[in-house]
C-alpha positions as CSV (number, residue, x, y, z in Angstrom):
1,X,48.2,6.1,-16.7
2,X,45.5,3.7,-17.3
3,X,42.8,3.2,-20.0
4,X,43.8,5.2,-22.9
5,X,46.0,7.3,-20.3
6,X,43.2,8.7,-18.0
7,X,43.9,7.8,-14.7
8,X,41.8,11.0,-12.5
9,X,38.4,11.3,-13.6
10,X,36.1,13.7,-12.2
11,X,32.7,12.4,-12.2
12,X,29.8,15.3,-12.9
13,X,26.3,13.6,-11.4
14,X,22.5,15.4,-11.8
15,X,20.9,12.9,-8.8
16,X,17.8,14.3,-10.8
17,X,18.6,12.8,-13.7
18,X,15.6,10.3,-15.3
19,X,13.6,11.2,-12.4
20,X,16.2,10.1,-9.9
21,X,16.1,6.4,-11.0
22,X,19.5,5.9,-10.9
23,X,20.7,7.4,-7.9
24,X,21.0,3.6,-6.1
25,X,23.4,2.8,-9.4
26,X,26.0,5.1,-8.7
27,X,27.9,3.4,-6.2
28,X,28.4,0.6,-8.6
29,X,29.2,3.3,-11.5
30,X,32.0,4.4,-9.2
31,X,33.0,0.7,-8.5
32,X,33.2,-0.4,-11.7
33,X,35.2,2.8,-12.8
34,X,37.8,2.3,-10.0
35,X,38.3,-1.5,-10.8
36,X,39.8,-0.2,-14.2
37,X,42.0,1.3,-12.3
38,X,40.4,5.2,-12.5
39,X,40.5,7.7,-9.4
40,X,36.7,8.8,-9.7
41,X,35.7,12.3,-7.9
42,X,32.1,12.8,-8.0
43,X,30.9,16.4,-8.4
44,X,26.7,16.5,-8.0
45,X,24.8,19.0,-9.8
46,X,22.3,21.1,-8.2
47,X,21.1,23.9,-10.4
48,X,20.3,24.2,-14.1
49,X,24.1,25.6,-15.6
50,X,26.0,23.9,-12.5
51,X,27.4,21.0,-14.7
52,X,29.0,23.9,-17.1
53,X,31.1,25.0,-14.2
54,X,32.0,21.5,-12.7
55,X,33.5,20.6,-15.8
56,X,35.6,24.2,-16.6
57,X,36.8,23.3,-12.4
58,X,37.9,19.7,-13.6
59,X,39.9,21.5,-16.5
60,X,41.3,23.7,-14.3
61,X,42.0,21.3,-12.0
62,X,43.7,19.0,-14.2
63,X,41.7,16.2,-14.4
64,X,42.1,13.2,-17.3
65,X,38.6,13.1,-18.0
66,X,35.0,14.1,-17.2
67,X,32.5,11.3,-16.7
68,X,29.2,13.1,-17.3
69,X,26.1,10.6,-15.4
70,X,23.0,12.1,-16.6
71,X,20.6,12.8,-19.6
72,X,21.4,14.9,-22.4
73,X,21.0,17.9,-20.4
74,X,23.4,17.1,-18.3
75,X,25.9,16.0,-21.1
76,X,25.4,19.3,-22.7
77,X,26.4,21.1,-19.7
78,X,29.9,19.1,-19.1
79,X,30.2,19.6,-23.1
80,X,30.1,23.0,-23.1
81,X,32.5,23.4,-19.7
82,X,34.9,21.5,-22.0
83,X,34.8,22.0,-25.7
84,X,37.7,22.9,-27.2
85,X,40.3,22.0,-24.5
86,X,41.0,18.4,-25.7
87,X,39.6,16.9,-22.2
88,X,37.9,13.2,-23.1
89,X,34.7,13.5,-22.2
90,X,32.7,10.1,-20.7
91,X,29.0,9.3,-21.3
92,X,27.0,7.1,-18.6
93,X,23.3,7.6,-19.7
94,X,21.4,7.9,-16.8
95,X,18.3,10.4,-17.9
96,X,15.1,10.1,-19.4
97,X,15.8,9.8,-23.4
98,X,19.5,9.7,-23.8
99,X,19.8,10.3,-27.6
100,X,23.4,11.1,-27.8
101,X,24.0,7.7,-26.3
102,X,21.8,6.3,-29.2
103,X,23.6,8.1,-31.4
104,X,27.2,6.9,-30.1
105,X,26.6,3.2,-29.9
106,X,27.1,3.7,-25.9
107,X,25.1,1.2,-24.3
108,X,21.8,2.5,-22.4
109,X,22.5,0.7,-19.0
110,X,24.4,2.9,-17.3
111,X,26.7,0.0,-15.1
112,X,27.5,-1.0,-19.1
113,X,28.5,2.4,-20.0
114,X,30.8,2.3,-17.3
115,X,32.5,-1.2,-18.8
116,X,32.7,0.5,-21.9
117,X,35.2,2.7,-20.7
118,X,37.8,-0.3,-20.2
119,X,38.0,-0.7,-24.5
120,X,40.1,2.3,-23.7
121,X,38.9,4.0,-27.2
122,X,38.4,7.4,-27.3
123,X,36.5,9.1,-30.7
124,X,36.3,12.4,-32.0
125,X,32.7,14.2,-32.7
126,X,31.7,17.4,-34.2
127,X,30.2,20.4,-32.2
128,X,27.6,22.7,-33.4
129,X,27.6,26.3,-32.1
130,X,24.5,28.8,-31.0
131,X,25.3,31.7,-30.2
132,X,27.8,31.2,-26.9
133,X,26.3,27.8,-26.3
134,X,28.0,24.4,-28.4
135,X,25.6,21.3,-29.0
136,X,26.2,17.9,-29.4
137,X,22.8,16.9,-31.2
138,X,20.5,19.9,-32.4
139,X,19.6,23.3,-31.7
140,X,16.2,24.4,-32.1
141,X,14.2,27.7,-33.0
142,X,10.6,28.3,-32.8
143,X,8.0,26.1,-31.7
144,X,10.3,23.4,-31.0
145,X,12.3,24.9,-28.6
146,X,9.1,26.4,-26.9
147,X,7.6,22.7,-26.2
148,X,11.0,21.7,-24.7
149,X,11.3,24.8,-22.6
150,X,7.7,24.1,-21.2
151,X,8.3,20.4,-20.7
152,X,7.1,18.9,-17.5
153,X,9.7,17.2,-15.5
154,X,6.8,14.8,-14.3
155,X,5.6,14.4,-17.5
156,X,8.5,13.8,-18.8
157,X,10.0,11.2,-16.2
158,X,6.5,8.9,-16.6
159,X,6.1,9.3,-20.2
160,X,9.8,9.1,-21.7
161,X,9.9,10.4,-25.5
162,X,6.2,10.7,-25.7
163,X,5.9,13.3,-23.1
164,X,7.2,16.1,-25.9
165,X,4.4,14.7,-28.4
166,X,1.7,15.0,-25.4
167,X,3.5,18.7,-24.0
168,X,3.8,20.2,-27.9
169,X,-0.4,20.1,-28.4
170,X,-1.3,22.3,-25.2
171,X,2.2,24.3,-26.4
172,X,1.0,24.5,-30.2
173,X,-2.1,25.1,-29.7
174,X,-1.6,28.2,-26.8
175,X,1.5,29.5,-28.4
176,X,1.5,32.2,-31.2
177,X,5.0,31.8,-33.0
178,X,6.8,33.7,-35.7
179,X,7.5,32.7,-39.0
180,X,11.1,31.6,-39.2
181,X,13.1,31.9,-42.4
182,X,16.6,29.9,-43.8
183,X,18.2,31.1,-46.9
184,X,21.0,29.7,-48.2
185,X,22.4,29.8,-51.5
186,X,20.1,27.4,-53.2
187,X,17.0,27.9,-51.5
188,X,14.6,29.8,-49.3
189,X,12.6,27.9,-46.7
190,X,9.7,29.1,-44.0
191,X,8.0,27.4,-41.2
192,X,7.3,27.8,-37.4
193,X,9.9,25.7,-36.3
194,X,13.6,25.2,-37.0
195,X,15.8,21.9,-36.5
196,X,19.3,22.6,-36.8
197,X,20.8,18.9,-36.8
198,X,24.4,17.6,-35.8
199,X,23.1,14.3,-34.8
200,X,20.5,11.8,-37.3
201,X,18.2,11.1,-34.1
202,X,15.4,14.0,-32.6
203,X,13.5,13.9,-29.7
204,X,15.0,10.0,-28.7
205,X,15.1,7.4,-31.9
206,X,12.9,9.5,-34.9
207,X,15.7,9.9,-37.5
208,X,15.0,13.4,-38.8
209,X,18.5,14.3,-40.3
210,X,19.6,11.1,-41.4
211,X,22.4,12.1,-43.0
C-alpha cells in the first residue's frame, strides 16, 4: 500500500459545501489524490445525516480511508460513521468556516489539503460524546445551539464567521431559553448557554477554551 498504507480511499463530498464554491476544485482534489498513488471513490452527499451512512458503507466496504471534502458539518458526519473503528479519517476543507482544520494545522486550500496527504502522517485526536452523537470540536446547549440551528445557509455562505454574530441577535433577542446548570465537584455554574469544548477555537478562530 501507499502513503502510510492507504491505498482505497473513499471520498465523501457535500457539493453544498461553502455555498458550492468548490465544486469546480474537485476534479483536481481527485487528481492530486490519485498521483500519490490513492484509488479515490467519490460518494456525494445529498441530505443532512447522509455523510454518517457513506462513511459506516466505506467501513463496511473495506476501504483504507475516508476523505471527508466539506465543512465541519460534513466532517462531523464521516466522524461519527467512523469513530471507534480505527479507519484514518482525511480532512479537505472545503466549507464556510472550517475550524477543525484551523485547529489541525491542515492547510485551508483545499488542492493543499490534498498534498498534505503525501507526508503520509497520520495523528490521533480525542472525541467527545453527546448523547449518541461523537464531536470533534464542541457541543453546545442553550442559546448557542439555538443560533446555529437557525443559521441561514445564505447568510452564512456571504458572511463567513460573522454570520452567527449577525443570526444570534434576531435569535437572542426572539428566543426565551432556560437556565442551564454545571456542577462539578468544585463548583456550581449557571447561564443560558453552554460550551462544551474539545477543541481551543469556537465559532472559526475565537479561542474560547484555550487549553
Amino acid at each position: 500500500m501507499t502513503v502510510a498504507g492507504i491505498r482505497h480511499v473513499v471520498a465523501v463530498s457535500n457539493p453544498e459545501s461553502g455555498g458550492g464554491q468548490f465544486r469546480h476544485e474537485l476534479p483536481l482534489m481527485l487528481e492530486l489524490l490519485a498521483s500519490f498513488g490513492l484509488e479515490v471513490e467519490v460518494r456525494q452527499t445529498r441530505h443532512a445525516g447522509h455523510g454518517i451512512e457513506l462513511a459506516r458503507q466505506a467501513v463496511e466496504q473495506g476501504a483504507d480511508a475516508v476523505c471527508a471534502i466539506g465543512g465541519d458539518g460534513t466532517v462531523n458526519e464521516v466522524i461519527n460513521g467512523i469513530a471507534e473503528t480505527g479507519m484514518p479519517l482525511v480532512v479537505v476543507p472545503a466549507g464556510t468556516v472550517n475550524v477543525l482544520a484551523l485547529e489541525l494545522g491542515i492547510p485551508l486550500d483545499p488542492a493543499d489539503a490534498c498534498r498534505l496527504v503525501d507526508s503520509g502522517h497520520l495523528s490521533w485526536i480525542d472525541l467527545g460524546k453527546a448523547g449518541d452523537r461523537y464531536f470533534s470540536l464542541m457541543a453546545g446547549v442553550g442559546m448557542d445551539a439555538a443560533v446555529v440551528q437557525a443559521m441561514n445557509p445564505t447568510l452564512k455562505r456571504v458572511l463567513h464567521e460573522a454570520a452567527f454574530m449577525v443570526q444570534g441577535i434576531p435569535t437572542v433577542l426572539s428566543g426565551h431559553f432556560p437556565l442551564v446548570r454545571v456542577e462539578t465537584e468544585e463548583q456550581t455554574i449557571e447561564g443560558y448557554f453552554v460550551v462544551l469544548g474539545n477543541a481551543a477555537n469556537y465559532g472559526g478562530a475565537f479561542a474560547i477554551t484555550p487549553h
